[in-house]
N, C-alpha and C positions, 0 to 999 in steps of 0.2 A: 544786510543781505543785498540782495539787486533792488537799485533802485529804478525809480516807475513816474511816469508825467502822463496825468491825468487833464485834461485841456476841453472843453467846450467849443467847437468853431462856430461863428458866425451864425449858420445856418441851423446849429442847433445838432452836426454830427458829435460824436464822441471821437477823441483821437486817446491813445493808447499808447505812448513813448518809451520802449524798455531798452537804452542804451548796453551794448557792451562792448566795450571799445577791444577785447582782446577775440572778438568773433570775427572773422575771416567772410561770413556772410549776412544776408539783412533779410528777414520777412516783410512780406508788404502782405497783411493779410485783410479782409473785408468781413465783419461778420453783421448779419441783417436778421429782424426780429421775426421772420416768414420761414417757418418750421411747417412740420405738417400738421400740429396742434393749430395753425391757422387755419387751416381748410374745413369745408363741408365735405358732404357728401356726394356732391354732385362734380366737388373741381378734386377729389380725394388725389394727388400725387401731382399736382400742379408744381409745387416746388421744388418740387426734386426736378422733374421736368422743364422749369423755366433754370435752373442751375446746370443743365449741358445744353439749351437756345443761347445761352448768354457766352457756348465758344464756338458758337457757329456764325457768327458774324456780329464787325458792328461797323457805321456807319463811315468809321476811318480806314477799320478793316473788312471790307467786303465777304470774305470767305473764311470755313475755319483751318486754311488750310494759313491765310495770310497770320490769323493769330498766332496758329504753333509755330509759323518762320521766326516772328520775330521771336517768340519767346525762348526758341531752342537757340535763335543766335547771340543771346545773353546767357545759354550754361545754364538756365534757368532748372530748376524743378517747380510745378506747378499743376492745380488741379484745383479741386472746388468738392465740396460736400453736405448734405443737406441732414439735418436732423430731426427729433421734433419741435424744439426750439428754437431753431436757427438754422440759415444758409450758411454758407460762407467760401470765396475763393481768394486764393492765394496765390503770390512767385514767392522765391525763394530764389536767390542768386546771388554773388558778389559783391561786397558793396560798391565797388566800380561803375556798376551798372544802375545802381537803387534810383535814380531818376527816370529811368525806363524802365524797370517793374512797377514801380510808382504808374508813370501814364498807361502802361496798357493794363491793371488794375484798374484802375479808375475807366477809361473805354470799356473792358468788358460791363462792367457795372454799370453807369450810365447810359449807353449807347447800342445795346445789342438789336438789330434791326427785326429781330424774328420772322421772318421770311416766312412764308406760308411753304413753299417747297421744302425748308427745311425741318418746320414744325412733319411734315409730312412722313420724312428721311426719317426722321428723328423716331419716330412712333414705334418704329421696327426694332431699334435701339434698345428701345425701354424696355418694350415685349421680349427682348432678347434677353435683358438686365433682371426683368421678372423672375423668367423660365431659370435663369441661371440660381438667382435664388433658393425658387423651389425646389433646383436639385441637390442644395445642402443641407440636409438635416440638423447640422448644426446648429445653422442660423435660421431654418425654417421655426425651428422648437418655440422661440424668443417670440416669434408672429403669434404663432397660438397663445403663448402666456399670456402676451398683452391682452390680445382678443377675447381672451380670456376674465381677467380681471376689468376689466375696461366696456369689452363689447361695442355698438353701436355708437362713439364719440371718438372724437380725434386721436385721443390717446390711444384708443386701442383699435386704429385702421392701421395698415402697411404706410411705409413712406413713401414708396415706391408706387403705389395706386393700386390697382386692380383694372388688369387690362382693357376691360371693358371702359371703365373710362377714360382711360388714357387714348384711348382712339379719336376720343370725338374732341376732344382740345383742337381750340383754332388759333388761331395771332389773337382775333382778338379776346380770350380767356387769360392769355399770357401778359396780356397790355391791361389788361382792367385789373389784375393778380400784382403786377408790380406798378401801380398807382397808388395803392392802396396800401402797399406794403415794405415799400422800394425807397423809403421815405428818410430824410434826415435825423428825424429824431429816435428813431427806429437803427442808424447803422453806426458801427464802431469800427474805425479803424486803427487797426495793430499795425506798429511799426519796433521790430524788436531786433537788435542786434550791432553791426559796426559800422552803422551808416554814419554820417557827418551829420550830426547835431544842430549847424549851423542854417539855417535859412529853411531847413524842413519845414516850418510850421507854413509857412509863408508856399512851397512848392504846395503842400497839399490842399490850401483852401483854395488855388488855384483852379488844379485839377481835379479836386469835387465840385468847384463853383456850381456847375450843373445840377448838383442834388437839388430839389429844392424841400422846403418845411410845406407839409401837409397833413391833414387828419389820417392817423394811422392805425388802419385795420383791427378791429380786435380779435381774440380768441375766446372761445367758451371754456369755463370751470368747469374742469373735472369732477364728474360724478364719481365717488366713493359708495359702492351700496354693495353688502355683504351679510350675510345671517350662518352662512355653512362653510365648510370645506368645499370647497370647487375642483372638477375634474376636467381636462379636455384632451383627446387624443385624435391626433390625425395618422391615418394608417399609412404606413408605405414597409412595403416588404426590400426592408433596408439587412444592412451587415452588423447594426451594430443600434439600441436604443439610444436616444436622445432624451435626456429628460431635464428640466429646469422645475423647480419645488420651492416657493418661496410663501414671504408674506409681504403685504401693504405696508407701506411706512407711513414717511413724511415727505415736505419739501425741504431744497436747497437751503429753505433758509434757517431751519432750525438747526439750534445748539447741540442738539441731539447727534445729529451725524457723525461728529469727532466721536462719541462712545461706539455707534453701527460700524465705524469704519474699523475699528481694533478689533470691534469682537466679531468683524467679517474676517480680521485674518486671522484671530486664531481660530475659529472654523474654516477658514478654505483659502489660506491667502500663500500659498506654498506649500513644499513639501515635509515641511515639520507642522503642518495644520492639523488640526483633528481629522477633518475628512478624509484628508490624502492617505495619512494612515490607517485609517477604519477602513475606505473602503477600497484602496489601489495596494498600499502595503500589507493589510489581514485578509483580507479578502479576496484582492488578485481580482475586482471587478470589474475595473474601468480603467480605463487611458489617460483621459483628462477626468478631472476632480477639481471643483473649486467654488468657490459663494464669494459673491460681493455684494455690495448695494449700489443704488442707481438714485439718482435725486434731481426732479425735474423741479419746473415754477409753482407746480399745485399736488405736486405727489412724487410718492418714491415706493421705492420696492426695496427685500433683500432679500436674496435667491442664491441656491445654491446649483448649479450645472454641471451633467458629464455623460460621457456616452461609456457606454456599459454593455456586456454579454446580456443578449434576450434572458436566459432563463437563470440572472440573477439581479433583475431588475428591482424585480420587488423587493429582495432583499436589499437594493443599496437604498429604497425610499425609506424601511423600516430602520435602516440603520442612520440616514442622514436625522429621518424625525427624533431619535434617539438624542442625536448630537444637537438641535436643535432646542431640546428640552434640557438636557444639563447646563446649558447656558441661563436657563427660567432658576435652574434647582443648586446648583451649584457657584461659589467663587473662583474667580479665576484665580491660580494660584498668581505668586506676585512674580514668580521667574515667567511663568507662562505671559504673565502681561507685559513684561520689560520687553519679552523677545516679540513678539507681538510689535509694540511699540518700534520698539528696533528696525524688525523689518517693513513696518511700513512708512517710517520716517526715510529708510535708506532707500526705498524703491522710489517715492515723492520727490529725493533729491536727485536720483539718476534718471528722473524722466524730466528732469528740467537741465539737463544739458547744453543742448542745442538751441540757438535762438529762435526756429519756430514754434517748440513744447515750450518754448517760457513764454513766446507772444503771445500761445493760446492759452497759456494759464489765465493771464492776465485779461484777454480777452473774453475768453469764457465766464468767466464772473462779471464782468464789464456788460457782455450781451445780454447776461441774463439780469441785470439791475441788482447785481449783490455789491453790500461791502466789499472794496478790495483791501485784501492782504497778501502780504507778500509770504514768500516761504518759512520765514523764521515764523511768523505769528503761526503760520498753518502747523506748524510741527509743535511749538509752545504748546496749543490747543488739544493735539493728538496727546502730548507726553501727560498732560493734567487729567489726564482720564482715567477714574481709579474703577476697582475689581466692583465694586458698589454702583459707579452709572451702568457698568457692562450691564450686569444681571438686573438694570431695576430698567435698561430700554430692553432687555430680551423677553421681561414681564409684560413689559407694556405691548408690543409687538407680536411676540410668540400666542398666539390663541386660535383656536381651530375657526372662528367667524373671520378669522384672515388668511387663513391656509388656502394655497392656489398651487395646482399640478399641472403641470401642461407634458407629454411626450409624442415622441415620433418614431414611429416602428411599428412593427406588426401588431398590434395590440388596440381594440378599441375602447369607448367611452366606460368607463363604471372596471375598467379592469383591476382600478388598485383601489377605489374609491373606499372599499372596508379598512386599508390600513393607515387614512389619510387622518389622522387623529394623533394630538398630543397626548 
């Protein structure tokens, strides 16, 4: 399948080499071990925050206006994104050019001067980026889950902060934040696509030379603590409910995932899923319908989401719990599992297309300290999973002391809470 150069530099970065010589363009992508699973309580959205300082100037480029010159004058696509895991920015452009996505990659990274005026600019940004948020139901839903199951620790704060702290960030938060975390052996760079092979290794310990090797920030373990079914609703007299209905897993690194991921799609992974049918085709409930799982360093989830008519809301929770529980009680037949299968091995390979979905495959596993494999093993993996792991991880997972509600809509606390039960 594609092949992949895994490299150690000098300094103790990771490099990430995913050649493909019939790709027309080259990722330069950075990803760094400062998510918002790093943060307290008192710096909560720091990272996502020092991830738009770092295009507001650096010390080659004064302004962020000199960064997007040059980078719009390479045809570039480029941006940056934080998650709880991980930072990480990216160009995207020609390979013609990949020597100069290369250097201004490495500038933003290394050099961003963080200006107090701009830290200042900036603040109104964020507050904007907040509000904007909170105006989607959608993705507001997701914040209560977390907060939900998680509460008061990293994992279940916003990435984005809460405004109130976001104000008081100075230069120096953002300087002590990337000391600590900005670090060598902490960042992985992804280089995927039709660049020239030849002297790259050599171009890029250059142009990190500046990284240097220091003691690297840690994170707190996720607390896991549960006895009941949990309920949270945040009210907004919306058009339409939002609801996310899951339970607590594992992490990235269990074995276990290959069975969660098939038997997430035959419950909600397209339009021949159970869900979709139960409750968008019989029922005429919802718009969007779907479940997957989610898989961080210390925890995971699988949740089903959709937004739904007010006053058949209840019914599409009774009906998903339903579908939730045949997975505990029933075998998946073997046609049901093949197409399953099918479809999620053919969605895995059309989302590695492009040479930046294939850098971040590789990268993503890379940031997070996993074995890497390539696509063939991943899909091996998937197809090896028989109707027996399905139902024996939907046993293990499916139990009301792990059942979690989260919705958004006119509706408050304790409103479904009687039909929250296997």
């Amino acid at each position: 399948m594609q092949e992949f150069k895994r490299i150690v530099l000098k300094n103790g970065m990771r490099l990430i080499l995913v050649p493909q010589k019939e790709s027309l363009a080259t990722l330069v992508a950075v990803l760094v071990e400062a998510g918002s699973k790093y943060e307290v309580k008192k710096n909560n959205g720091i990272s996502h925050f020092l991830e738009h300082m770092c295009f507001k100037g650096t010390t080659k480029r004064p302004g962020a206006i000199d960064i997007a010159k040059d980078l719009d004058s390479l045809g570039a696509q480029y941006n940056a994104f934080t998650s709880q895991e991980y930072t990480s920015y990216y160009v995207k452009a020609r390979n013609e050019v990949f020597d100069e996505s290369l250097e201004i990659i490495a500038d933003l990274y290394l050099n961003p001067t963080l200006q107090t005026e701009e830290v200042e600019k900036e603040k109104g940004v964020i507050a904007g980026e907040i509000n904007m948020y909170e105006d989607m139901p959608q993705r507001k839903v997701w914040d209560v889950f977390g907060e939900l199951l998680y509460g008061n620790q990293p994992a279940g704060w916003s990435i984005t902060g809460p405004k109130e702290t976001v104000k008081k960030f100075t230069r120096e938060d953002f300087a002590a934040y990337r000391s600590h975390h900005y670090v060598a052996q902490a960042t992985t760079l992804v280089i995927a696509g039709g660049f020239n092979e030849k002297g790259v290794v050599e171009k890029i310990e250059k142009e990190f030379s500046g990284l240097h090797r220091s003691a690297k920030g840690a994170k707190l373990k996720v607390i896991e603590k549960q006895a009941r079914p949990k309920e949270a609703a945040f009210f907004k007299k919306s058009d339409q409910t939002h609801l996310v209905m899951g339970f607590r897993a594992f992490d990235a690194y269990d074995e276990r995932k290959y069975a969660l991921q098939v038997l997430s799609d035959i419950l909600g992974g397209g339009m021949s899923s159970r869900l979709w049918q139960v409750i968008r085709e019989d029922m005429g409930a919802a718009y969007y319908i779907g479940a997957s799982p989610d898989f961080y360093t210390d925890h995971g989830i699988i949740a089903m989401s959709a937004g739904v008519h007010h006053e058949k809301a209840k019914a599409v929770v009774s009906a998903g719990l339903k579908e939730f529980a045949r997975m505990k009680d029933e075998l998946v037949s073997p046609k049901e599992l093949a197409r399953a299968k099918d479809h999620l091995i053919g969605n895995f390979f059309l989302s590695l297309e492009t040479s930046d979905q294939m850098g971040y495959f590789y990268g993503g596993q890379e940031v997070m300290h996993m074995k890497l494999k390539d696509p063939k093993k991943v899909a091996a993996k998937i197809k090896a999973i028989t109707a027996d792991d399905i139902r024996r991880v939907a046993r293990q997972l499916f139990v009301n002391k792990a059942l979690n509600f989260a919705v958004v809509g006119p509706f408050r606390k304790d409103s479904f809470g009687k039909l929250l039960s296997l």
